[in-house]
N, C-alpha and C positions, 0 to 999 in steps of 0.2 A: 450630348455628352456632359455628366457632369464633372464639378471641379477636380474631383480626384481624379476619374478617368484622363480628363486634359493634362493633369501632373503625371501620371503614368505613361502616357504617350510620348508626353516633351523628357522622361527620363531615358525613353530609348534613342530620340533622336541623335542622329551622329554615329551612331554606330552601323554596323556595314550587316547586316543578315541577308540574307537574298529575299525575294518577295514569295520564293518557290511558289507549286504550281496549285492555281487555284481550282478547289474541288477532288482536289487529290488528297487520300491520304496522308496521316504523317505518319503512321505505322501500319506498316504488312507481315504479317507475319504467317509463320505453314510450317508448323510442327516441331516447333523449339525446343530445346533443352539445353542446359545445363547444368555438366555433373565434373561437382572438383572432387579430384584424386583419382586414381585408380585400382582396379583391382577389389581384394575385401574391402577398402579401405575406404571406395566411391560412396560419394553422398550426390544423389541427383538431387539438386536444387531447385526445378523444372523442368517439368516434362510435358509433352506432346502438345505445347499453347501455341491455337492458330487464332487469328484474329486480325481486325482492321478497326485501326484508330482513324475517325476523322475529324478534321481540325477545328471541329467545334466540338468536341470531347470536352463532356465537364463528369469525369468517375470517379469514385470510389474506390479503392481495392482494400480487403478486408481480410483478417484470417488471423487466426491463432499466429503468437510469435514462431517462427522457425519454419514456417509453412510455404515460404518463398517470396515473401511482397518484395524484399530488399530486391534479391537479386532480377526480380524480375523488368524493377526499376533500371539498375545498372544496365542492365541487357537494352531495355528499348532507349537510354541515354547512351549507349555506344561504349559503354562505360567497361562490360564486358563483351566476350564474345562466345556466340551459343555454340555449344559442343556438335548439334547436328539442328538440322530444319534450314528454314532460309527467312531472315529477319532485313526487309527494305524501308525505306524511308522515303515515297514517293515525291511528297511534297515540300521535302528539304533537298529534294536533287544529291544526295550522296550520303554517306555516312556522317554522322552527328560531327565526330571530331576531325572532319576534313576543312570544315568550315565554324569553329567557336562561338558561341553565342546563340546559335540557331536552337536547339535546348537549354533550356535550363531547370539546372538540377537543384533542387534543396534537400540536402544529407537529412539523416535521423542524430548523427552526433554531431561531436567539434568540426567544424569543417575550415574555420576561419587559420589564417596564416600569422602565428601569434607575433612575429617579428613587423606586421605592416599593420597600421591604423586601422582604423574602420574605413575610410572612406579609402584608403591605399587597396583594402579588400577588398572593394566592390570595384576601383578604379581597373584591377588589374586584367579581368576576364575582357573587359570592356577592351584594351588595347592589343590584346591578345587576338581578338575579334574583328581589328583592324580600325578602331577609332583612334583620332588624333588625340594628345595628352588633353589638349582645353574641352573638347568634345565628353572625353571620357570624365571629365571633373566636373563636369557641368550634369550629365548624366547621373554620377553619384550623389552628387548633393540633394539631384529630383528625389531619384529614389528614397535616400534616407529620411527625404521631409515626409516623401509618402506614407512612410510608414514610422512615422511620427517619431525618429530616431538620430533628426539632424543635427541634436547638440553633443554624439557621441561621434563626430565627424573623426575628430585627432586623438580621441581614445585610445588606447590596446583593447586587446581580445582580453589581454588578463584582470584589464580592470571596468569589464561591464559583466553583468550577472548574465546566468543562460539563457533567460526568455529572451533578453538585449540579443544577446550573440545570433539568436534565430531568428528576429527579426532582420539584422545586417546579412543574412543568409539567404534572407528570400530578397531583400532587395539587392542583393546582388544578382539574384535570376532576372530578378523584373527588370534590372536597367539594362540588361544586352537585347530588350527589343525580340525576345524568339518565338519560335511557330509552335512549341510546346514547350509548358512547366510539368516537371515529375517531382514531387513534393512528396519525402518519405517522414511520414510524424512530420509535419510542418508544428504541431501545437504538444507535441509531448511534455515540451517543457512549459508549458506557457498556463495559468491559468485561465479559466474559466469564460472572462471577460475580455482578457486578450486573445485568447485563443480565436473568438468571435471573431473580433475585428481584424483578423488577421487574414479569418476566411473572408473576411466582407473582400479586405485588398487586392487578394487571391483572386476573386472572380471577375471585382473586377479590371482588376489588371489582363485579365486573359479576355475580357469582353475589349478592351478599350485595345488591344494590340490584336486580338482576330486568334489567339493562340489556344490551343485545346490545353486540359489541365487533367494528371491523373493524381489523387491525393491517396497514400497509403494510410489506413489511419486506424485505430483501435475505438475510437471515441465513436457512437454511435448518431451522438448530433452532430458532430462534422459531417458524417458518411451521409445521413440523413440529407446536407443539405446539395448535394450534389444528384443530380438524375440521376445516374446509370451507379448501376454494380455490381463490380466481383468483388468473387469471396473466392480465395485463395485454400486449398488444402492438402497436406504431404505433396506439395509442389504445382498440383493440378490448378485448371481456373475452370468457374463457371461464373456466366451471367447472370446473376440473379433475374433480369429484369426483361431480358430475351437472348435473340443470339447473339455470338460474338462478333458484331459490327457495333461498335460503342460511335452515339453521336451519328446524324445525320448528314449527308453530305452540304454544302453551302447550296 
């Protein structure tokens, strides 16, 4: 394991995730959708997606804007709930947010809480999660050194630039230690260079914690650098690369 890996590990320690069950899935799913509104007015978001994530999932999801990646993100983070079909989480033993930290999600916009620091931001999920306050501080500072942002520790949100703010957004994921990252645009904001090494962290933060990773992304060398992929369209998914079993079981 290298050095970063080792700082990526020691950021989740302290915090409470289950070990869930090994060899199992983190995502089941059998004919999902989601449509807001009703009536003329419904927009299905996703429709009929059956699949199985397993926990060495390293994906891609890809598709014109409006085509569904968001929502379908929210969906497998627990974040919404599917209009019809049946969506489980084998290997997390329950729903995403019965248990906090067991996912972690990196939004496509603002997501930071502008009244709390940067490291207040990444502290917070952490205790929510069920870590002690010195655990969870000890956690945040890993994180943000990993992603080479530890001198914006007592900053605001309003006074570091957006690629910053999306950085403290994934290390906010990486320090609760969970059994999948769903990264929507992790690199939207970010140039070129950083965007890289953002995916390098990425991977291996989910190598060095055992966590599968789904990255939505426009950019074709991101997607590139990931095995598996869909490609998302008018809400539909298809595998690019075979069927919808993404990732091998352990």
């Amino acid at each position: 394991m290298d050095a970063t890996a080792r700082r990526i590990r020691a950021a989740s320690s302290g915090t409470t995730p289950a070990d869930g069950g090994a060899g199992q899935p983190v995502i089941s799913c059998t004919n999902i959708a989601r449509t807001f509104g009703t009536g003329a007015q419904a927009v299905v978001a996703v429709y009929n997606v059956t699949l199985t994530v397993a926990g060495n999932a390293r994906a891609a999801l890809t598709g014109p804007s409006g085509s569904g990646k968001s929502t379908l993100l929210h969906l497998f983070a627990g974040l919404e709930s599917p209009s019809a079909g049946e969506l489980r989480w084998p290997a997390l033993g329950g729903h995403p947010l019965d248990e906090p930290g067991r996912v972690g999600m990196i939004f496509q916009g603002p997501s930071l809480l502008p009244a709390l620091t940067v490291a207040e931001n990444v502290i917070l999920p952490l205790q929510l999660a069920g870590a002690d306050l010195a655990s969870a501080r000890q956690a945040s500072e890993n994180a943000l050194a990993v992603l080479g942002i530890a001198e914006l520790a007592s900053s605001l949100p309003e006074e570091i630039s957006g690629g910053q703010a999306q950085r403290v957004a994934i290390a906010r994921a990486v320090a609760s230690g969970p059994s999948l990252i769903l990264a929507d645009e992790p690199t939207g904001q970010l140039d070129r260079a950083t965007a890289s090494l953002v995916m390098d962290v990425l991977l291996q933060a989910c190598d060095a914690l055992g966590a599968a990773l789904i990255v939505s992304t426009h950019d074709p060398l991101i997607a590139g650098r990931l095995p598996q992929r869909w490609e998302m369209s008018d809400g539909t998914l298809a595998d690019r690369l075979g069927p919808s079993s993404i990732g091998a079981p352990r």
